[in-house]
N, C-alpha and C positions, 0 to 999 in steps of 0.2 A: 613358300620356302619348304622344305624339304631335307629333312635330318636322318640319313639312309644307315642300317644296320649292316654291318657283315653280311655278301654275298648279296646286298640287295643290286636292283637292277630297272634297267627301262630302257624303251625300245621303239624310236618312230622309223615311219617308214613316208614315203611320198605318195600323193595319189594323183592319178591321171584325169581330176577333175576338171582342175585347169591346168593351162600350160604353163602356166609361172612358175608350177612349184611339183613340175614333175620331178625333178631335179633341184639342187642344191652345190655350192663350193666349196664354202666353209660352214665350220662348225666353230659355234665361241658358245662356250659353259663358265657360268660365271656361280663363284664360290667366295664363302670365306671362314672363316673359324678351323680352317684345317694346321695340324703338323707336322713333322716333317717325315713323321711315319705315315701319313692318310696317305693310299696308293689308289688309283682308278686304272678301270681296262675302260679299252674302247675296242668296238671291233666298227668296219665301213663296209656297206654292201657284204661280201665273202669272204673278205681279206681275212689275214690274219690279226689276233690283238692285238693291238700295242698298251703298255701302260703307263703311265705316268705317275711320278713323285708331285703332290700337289704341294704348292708355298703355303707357309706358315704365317697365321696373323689375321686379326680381328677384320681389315682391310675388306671391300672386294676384291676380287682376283678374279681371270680374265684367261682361260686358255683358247686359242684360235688354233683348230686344226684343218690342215688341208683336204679338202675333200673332194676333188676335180670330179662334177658330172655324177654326184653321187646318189642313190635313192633310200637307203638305209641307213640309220646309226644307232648302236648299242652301247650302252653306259652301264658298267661295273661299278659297283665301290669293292674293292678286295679286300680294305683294315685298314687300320692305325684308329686316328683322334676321329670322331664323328665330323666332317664338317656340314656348312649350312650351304644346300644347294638352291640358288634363286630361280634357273630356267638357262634352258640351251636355245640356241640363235640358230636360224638354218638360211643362210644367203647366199647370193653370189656380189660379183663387182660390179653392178648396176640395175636399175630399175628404182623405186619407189620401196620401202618398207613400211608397214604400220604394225607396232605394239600396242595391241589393245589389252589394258586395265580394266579387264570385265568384274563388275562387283554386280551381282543381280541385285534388286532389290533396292539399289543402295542411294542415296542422295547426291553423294560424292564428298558429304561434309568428314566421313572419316579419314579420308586423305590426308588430311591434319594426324591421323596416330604413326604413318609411317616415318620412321626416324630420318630424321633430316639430314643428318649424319651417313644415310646408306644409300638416297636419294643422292648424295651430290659425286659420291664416289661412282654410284652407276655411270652419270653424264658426264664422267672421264673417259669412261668408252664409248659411251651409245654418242652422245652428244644430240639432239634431238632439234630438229630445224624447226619443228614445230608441235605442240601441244595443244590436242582440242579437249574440250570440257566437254561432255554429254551427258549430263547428269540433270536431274530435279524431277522427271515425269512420275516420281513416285512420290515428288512431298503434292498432295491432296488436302487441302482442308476449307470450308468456307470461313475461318477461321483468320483475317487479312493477319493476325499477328504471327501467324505461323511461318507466313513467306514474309516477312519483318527480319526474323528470325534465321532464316535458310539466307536471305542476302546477305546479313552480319557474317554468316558462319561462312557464304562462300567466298566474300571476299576475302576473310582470312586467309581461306586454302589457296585463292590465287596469287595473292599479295606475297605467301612464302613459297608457292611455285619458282616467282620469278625470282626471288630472292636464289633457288637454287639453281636456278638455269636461266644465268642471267642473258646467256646470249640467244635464246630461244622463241620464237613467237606463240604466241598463247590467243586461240578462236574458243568461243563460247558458241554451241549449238543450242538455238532455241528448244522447248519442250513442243513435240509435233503436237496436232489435234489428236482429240481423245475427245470422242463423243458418248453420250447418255441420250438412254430411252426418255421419252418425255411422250404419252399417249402412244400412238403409232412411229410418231419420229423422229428420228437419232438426229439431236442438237450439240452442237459443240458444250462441252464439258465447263459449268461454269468457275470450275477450278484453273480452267488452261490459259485465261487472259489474267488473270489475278498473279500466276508463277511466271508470264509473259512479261508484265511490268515488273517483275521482282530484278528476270535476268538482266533486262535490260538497263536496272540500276545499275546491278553489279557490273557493267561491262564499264559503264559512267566511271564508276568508283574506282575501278583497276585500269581502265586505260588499254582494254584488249580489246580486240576485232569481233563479231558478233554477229552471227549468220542466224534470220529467223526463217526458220523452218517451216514453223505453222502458216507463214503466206507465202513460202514456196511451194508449199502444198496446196495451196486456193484458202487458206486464209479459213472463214467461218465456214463449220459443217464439211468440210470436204472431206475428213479421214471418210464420209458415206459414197466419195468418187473413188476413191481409193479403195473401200470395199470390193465393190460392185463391178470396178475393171476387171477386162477378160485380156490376160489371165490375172485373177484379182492381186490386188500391190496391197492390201493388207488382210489383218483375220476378220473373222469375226465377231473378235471382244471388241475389236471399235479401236484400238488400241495399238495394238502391235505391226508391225510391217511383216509381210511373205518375203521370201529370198528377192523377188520380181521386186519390190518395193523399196527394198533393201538396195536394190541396185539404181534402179530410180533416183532414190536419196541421192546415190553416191553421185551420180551422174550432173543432179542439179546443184551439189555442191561445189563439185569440178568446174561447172559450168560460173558459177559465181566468182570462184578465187581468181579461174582464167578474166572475167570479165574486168575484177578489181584488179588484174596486171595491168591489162590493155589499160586502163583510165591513168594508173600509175606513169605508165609509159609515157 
């Protein structure tokens, strides 16, 4: 969130990375705490600015502007009441979106401090088909009570998920392997079957879909095939996935949800 001064400003633009997003149609900025004096500019690709009178109220609030075929967009605040800016949308009228809740570092147990109250007004507009969970590769400990602990706390988070997005499906991503030196050889991490049995409580307990990673990846020891691939699908800290790996994942993911339609079918 993001609480802008007099004359503040920001400025994305698209890149020709990929094709998806050379481009965009609309624009939705989504606010609230403004008055009926807070004004913004906007300007698109060259155009000229236009600005708007933002609505007043504690509320989110939700502007969609037209933006046919467009690569730039610039955001003023010009005065009045500060208000609270949460983040601008860049889409068009189809394909797939995904909002990722990047928290480095993080368990995902803090998800519980975002107000629940500003959570439900979001999924008036977003409304969300689906909710994945990717959280835990940081809680570590040979400690069995620790992940005790991290399942209490994650069921809570998902239990008031659904509570707020009742019409939503909710998938729990296993924690991938994470190997340790052991003499010469990187051994599967004895921490990563111990948060393995945690998640898959938690999935027990809430009643959600539950996608494990660690044996789609080959199960024991494999984050060292994943190093070692040309061009390599991870780093190596043993740990983390390359862009190539990154896409991997996504692929074997895809490939699983597709597999659980067809059975569905």
């Amino acid at each position: 969130m993001a609480v802008p001064k007099r004359g503040s400003w920001v400025k994305f633009e698209t890149t020709q990375f990929y094709k998806s997003i050379q481009s965009f149609d609309n624009v939705k900025i989504y606010y609230s705490n403004a008055g009926k004096n807070s004004v913004i500019e906007y300007f698109l690709d060259n155009s000229t600015s236009q600005k708007i009178n933002l609505s007043e109220g504690d509320e989110v609030q939700e502007i969609i502007i037209q933006a046919k075929d467009s690569k730039k967009f610039e955001l003023r605040f010009l005065g009045g009441k500060q208000p609270f800016f949460y983040g601008v949308n860049f889409d068009s009228d189809y394909g797939i979106y995904v909002d990722n809740f990047s928290m480095r570092g993080n368990t995902g147990i803090s998800l519980l401090d975002i107000n629940p109250k500003t959570l439900h007004e979001f999924n008036k507009f977003l409304d969300y088909d689906l909710i994945i969970f990717n959280y835990g590769a940081n809680v570590s400990s040979p400690n069995k009570g620790i992940y005790t602990l991290y399942e209490n706390k994650m069921v809570s988070v998902i239990e008031e998920f659904k509570k707020i997005f009742p019409s939503t499906s909710f998938l729990l991503v296993s924690v991938a392997d994470k190997t340790t030196k052991r003499g010469s050889e990187f051994i599967t991490n004895p921490d990563v079957p111990l948060l393995l049995e945690a998640q898959k409580t938690i999935v027990q307990k809430t009643n959600i879909a539950f996608w494990n990673l660690w044996d789609a990846m080959g199960g024991n020891n494999s984050m060292n095939t994943w190093v070692n691939a040309v061009p390599p699908q991870a780093l190596k800290d043993y740990a983390h996935f390359t862009p190539d790996g990154g896409i991997r994942v996504g692929e074997l993911l895809y490939m699983a949800i597709q597999d659980a339609f067809d059975k569905a079918k």
